[in-house]
C-alpha positions as CSV (number, residue, x, y, z in Angstrom):
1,X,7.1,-5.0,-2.1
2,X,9.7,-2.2,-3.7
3,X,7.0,-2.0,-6.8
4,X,3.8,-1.9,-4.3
5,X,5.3,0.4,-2.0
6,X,7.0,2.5,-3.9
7,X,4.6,3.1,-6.5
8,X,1.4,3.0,-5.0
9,X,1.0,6.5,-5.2
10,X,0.9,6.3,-9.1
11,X,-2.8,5.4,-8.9
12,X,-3.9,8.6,-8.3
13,X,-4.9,10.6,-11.5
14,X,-3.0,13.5,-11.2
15,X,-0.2,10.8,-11.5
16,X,2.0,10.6,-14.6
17,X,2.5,5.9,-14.1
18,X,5.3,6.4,-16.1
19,X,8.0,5.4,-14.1
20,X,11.1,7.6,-16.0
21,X,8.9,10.5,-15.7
22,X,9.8,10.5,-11.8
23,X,12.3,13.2,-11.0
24,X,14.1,10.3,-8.3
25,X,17.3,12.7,-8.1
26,X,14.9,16.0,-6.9
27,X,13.2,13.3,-4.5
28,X,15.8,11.4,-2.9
29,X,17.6,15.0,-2.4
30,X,14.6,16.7,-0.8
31,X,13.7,13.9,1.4
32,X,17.1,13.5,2.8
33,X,17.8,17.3,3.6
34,X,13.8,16.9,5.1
35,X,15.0,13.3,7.5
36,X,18.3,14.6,8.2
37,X,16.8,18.2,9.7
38,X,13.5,17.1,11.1
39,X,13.4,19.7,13.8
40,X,14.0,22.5,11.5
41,X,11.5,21.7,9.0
42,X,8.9,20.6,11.8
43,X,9.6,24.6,13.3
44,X,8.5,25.6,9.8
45,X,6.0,23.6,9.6
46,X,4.6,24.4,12.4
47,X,4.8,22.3,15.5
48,X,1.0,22.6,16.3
49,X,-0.1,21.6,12.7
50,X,2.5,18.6,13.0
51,X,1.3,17.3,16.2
52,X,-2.7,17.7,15.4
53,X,-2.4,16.6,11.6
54,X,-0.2,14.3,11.6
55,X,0.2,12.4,15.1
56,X,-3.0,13.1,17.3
57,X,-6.5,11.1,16.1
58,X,-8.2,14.7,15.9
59,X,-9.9,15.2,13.4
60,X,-11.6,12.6,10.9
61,X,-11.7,15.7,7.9
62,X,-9.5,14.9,5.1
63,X,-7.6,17.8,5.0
64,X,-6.6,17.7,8.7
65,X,-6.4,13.1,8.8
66,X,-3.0,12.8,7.8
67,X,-2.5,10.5,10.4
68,X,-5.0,7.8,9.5
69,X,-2.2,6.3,7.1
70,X,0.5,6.8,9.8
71,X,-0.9,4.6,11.8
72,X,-2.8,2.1,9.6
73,X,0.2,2.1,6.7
74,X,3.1,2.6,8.2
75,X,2.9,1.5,11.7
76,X,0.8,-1.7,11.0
77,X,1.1,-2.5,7.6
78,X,5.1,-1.8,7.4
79,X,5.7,-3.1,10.9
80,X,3.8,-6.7,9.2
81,X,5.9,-6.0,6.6
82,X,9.4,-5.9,8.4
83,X,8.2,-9.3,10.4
84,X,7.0,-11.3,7.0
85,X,10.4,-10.2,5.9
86,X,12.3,-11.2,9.0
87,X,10.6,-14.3,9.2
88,X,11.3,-15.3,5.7
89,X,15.2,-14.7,6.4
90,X,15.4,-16.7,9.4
91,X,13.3,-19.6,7.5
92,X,15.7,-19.3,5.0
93,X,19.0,-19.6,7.2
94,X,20.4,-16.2,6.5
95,X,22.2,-14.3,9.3
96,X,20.7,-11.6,11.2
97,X,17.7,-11.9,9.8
98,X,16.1,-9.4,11.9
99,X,18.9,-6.5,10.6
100,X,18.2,-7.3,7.0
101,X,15.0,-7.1,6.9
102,X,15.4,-3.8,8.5
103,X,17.5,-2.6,6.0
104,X,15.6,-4.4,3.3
105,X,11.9,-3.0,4.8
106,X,14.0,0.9,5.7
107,X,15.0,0.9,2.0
108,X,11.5,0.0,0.7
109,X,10.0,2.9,2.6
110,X,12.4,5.6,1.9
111,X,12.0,4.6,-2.0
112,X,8.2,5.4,-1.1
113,X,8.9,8.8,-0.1
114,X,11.5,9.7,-3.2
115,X,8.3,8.7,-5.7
116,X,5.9,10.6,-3.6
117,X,8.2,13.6,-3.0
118,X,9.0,13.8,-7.0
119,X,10.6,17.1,-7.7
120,X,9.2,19.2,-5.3
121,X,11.6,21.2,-3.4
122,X,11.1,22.5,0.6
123,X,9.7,21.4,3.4
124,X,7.4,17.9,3.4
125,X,6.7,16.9,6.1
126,X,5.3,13.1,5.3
127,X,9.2,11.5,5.5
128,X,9.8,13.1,8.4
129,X,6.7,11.3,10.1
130,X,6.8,8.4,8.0
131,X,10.5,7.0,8.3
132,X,11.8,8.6,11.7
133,X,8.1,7.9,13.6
134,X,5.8,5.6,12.1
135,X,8.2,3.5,10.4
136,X,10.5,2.8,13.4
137,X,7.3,2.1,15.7
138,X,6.0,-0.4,13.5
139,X,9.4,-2.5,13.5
140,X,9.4,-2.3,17.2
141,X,5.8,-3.0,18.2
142,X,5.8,-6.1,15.3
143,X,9.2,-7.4,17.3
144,X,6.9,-7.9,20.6
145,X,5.8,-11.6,19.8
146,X,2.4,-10.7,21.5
147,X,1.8,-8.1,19.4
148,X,2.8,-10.2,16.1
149,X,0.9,-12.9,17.1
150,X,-2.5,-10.9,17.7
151,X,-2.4,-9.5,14.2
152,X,-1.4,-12.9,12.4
153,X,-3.5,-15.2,14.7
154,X,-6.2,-12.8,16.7
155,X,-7.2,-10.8,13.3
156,X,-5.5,-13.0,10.5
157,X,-3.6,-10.0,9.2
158,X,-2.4,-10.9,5.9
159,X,-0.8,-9.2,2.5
160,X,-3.1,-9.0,0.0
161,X,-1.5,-6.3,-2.5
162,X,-1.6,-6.5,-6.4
163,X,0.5,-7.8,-9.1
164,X,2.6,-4.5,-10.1
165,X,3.1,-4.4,-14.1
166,X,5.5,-2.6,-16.5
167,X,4.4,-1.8,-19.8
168,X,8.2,-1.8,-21.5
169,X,6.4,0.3,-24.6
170,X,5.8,3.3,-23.1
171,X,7.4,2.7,-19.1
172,X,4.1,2.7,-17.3
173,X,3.1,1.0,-14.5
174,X,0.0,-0.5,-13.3
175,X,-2.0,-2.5,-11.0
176,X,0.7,-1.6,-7.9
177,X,-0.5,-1.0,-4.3
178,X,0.5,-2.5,-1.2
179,X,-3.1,-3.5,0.4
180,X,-3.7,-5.4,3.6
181,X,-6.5,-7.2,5.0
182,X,-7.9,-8.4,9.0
183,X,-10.9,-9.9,9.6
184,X,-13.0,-10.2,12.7
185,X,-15.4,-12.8,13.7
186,X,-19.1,-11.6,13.4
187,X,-20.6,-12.3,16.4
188,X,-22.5,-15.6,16.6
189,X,-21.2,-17.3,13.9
190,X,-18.1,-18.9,13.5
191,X,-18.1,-19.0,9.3
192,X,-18.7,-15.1,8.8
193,X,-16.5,-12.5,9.8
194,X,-15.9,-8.6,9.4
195,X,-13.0,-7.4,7.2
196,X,-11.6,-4.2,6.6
197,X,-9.2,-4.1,3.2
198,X,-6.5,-1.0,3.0
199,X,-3.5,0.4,1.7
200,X,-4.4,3.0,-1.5
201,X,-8.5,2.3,-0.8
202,X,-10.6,1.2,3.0
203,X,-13.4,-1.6,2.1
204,X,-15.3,-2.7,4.6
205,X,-17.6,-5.9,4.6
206,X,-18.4,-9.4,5.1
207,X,-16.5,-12.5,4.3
208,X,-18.5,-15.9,4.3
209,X,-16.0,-19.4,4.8
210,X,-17.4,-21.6,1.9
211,X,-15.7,-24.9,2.1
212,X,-12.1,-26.6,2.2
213,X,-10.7,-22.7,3.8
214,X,-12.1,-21.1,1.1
215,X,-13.6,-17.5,1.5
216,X,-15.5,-15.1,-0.3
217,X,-15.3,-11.6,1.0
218,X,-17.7,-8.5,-0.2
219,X,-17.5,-5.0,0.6
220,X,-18.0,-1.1,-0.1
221,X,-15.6,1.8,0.8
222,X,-13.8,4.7,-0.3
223,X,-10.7,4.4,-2.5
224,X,-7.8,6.7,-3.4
225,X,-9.0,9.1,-6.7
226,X,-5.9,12.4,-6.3
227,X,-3.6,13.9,-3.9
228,X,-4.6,17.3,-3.4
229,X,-1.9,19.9,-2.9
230,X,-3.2,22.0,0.1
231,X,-1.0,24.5,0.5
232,X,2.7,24.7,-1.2
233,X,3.5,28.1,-0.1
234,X,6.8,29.7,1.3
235,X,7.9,26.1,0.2
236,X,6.4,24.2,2.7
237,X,4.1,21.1,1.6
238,X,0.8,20.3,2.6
239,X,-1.1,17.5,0.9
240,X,-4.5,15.1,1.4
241,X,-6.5,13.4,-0.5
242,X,-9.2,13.2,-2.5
243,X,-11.6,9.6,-1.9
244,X,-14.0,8.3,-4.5
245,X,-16.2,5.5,-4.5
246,X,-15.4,1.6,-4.8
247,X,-16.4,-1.8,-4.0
248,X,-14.9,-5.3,-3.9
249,X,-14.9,-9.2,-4.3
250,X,-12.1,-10.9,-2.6
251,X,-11.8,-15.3,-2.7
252,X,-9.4,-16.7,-1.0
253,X,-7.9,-19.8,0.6
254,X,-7.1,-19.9,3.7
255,X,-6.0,-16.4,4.5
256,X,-3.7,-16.7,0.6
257,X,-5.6,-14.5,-2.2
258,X,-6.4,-16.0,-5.0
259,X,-9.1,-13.7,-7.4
260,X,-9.9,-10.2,-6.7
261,X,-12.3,-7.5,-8.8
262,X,-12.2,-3.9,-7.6
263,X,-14.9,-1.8,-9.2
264,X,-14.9,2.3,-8.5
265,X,-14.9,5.4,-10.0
266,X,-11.3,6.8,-10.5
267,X,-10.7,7.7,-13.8
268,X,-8.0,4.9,-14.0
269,X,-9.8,1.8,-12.5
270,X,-13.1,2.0,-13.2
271,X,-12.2,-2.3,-12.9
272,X,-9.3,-4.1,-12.2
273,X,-9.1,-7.7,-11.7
274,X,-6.5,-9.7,-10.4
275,X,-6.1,-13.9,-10.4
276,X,-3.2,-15.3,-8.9
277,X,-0.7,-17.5,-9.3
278,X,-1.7,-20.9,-8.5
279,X,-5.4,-20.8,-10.1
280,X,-4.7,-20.9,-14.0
281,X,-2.3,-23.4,-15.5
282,X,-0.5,-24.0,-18.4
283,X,2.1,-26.7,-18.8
284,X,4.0,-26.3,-15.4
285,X,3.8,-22.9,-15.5
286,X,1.0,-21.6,-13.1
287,X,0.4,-17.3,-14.2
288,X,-1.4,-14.4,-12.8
289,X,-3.5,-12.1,-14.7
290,X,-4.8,-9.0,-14.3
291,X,-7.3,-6.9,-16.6
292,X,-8.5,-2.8,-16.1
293,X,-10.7,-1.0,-17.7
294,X,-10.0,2.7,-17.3
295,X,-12.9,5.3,-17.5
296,X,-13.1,5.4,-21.3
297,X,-13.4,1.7,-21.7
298,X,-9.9,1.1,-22.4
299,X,-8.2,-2.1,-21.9
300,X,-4.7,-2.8,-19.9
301,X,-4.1,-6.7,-19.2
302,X,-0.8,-7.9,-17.9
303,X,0.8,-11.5,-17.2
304,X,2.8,-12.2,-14.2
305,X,5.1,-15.5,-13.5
306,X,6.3,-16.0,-9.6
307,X,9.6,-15.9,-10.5
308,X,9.6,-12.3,-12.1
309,X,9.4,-8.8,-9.9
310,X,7.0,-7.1,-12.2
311,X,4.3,-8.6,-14.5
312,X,4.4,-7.6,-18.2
313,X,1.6,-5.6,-19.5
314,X,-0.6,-4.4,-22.9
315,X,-2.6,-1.7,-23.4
316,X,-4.7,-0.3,-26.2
């Protein structure tokens, strides 16, 4: 989760992946003085942009949607992450389960905002929402068991993020992103439903039960291509994004991914295929893979074991 999270942002172009090119000191620094005088920065701001940008459904332009990953990464996708993470304590005997994964699912996100604050300086506004709003509402509504069991059970939430790989030549990483998907039965049939797929991307489409709980999902949408620097004046930050194009192929069994391919047009993943653990195997060793081809045709592949945090990658 730290390498999905964390780096997720690094798929953007105007990106540097190279993970020792992060200025962490400038970012944990900057989002700390930012969390630790909310009200002050808010003032500057401005309490009116705050409120309309980045808490109220107002507006649906990019520039003014900040929200839209408020609620649909942090609030629902971190608050299934702090439950998964609970859940896997207490299933594991450890005590307090609930308060480490707290502090387990707390350190994840601010980790987030040091990568995506890098060495800017001044007021930014996105920890402030993110880790004192967003983050703290999706712990609490995921702790109601109704809610919890109406994402796992009513819409089969489920984690379907990508194997995160370090290149140890030249310290880049690829393939991360913390992605989740629901689905919803399509009316009249009870073999089809509706998904939607998010986290750096939004696909929408349909997914087909084949046989034995296996699925095959398709879908078209709009995926993550830069973050666009709005304004950085008098040292306040204002940032949105700009979407491309992509489209995607998703098999899995019984709610567990197994083999996905993500076409679309940023510059870094024109394609990018992942196959899980558990589908190719070699002695009693069971590996993922992942391939991407960038916009010049270029090759990445990386291997990943269940056992390691990061897979290991090549490039050309």
């Amino acid at each position: 989760m730290i390498f999905n999270n964390g780096y997720g942002i690094l798929a953007a172009n105007t990106r540097n992946n190279d993970i020792t090119a992060i200025n962490y000191s400038i970012g944990l620094e900057n989002t700390w003085d930012n969390i630790t005088s909310p009200i002050e920065h808010i003032g500057i701001y401005g309490w009116g942009n705050f409120f309309l940008g980045e808490l109220i459904p107002t507006s649906y332009e990019l520039k003014n949607a900040q929200w839209w990953p408020n609620y649909t990464n942090h609030l629902i996708g971190g608050g299934m992450l702090y439950r998964k993470t609970s859940e896997w304590y207490e299933f594991n005997g450890a005590p307090n389960p609930k308060l480490l994964a707290y502090i387990n699912i707390m350190a994840m996100h601010l980790f987030n905002e040091v990568v995506e604050n890098n060495s800017f300086k001044g007021t930014n506004i996105d920890p402030i929402t993110d880790l004192l709003l967003f983050d703290q509402l999706g712990i609490l509504l995921f702790n109601n068991e109704r809610a919890a069991r109406f994402f796992s059970s009513k819409l089969k939430m489920r984690d379907w993020s990508l194997q995160p790989s370090l290149n140890f030549a030249n310290g880049e990483l690829d393939n991360a992103a913390q992605n989740y998907v629901i689905f919803v039965p399509y009316p009249g049939s009870n073999r089809t439903s509706l998904f939607y797929y998010w986290g750096n991307n939004g696909i929408v489409g349909l997914s087909r039960e084949l046989k034995n709980k296996d699925n095959l999902s398709l879908g078209f949408g709009l995926t993550l291509k830069d973050f666009v620097e709005l304004s950085t004046t008098d040292g306040v930050r204002k940032v949105t994004t700009d979407l491309v194009w992509t489209a995607g192929g998703f098999y899995d069994r019984n709610g567990s991914l197994l083999t996905s391919l993500i076409l679309s047009g940023t510059k870094r993943y024109r394609a990018l295929l992942n196959i899980y653990p558990g589908i190719l195997h070699i002695g009693n060793f069971s590996p993922g893979i992942f391939g991407a081809l960038n916009k010049n045709n270029e090759a990445t592949v990386g291997v990943s074991f269940s056992f390691l945090p990061v897979a290991i990658s090549f490039s050309q």
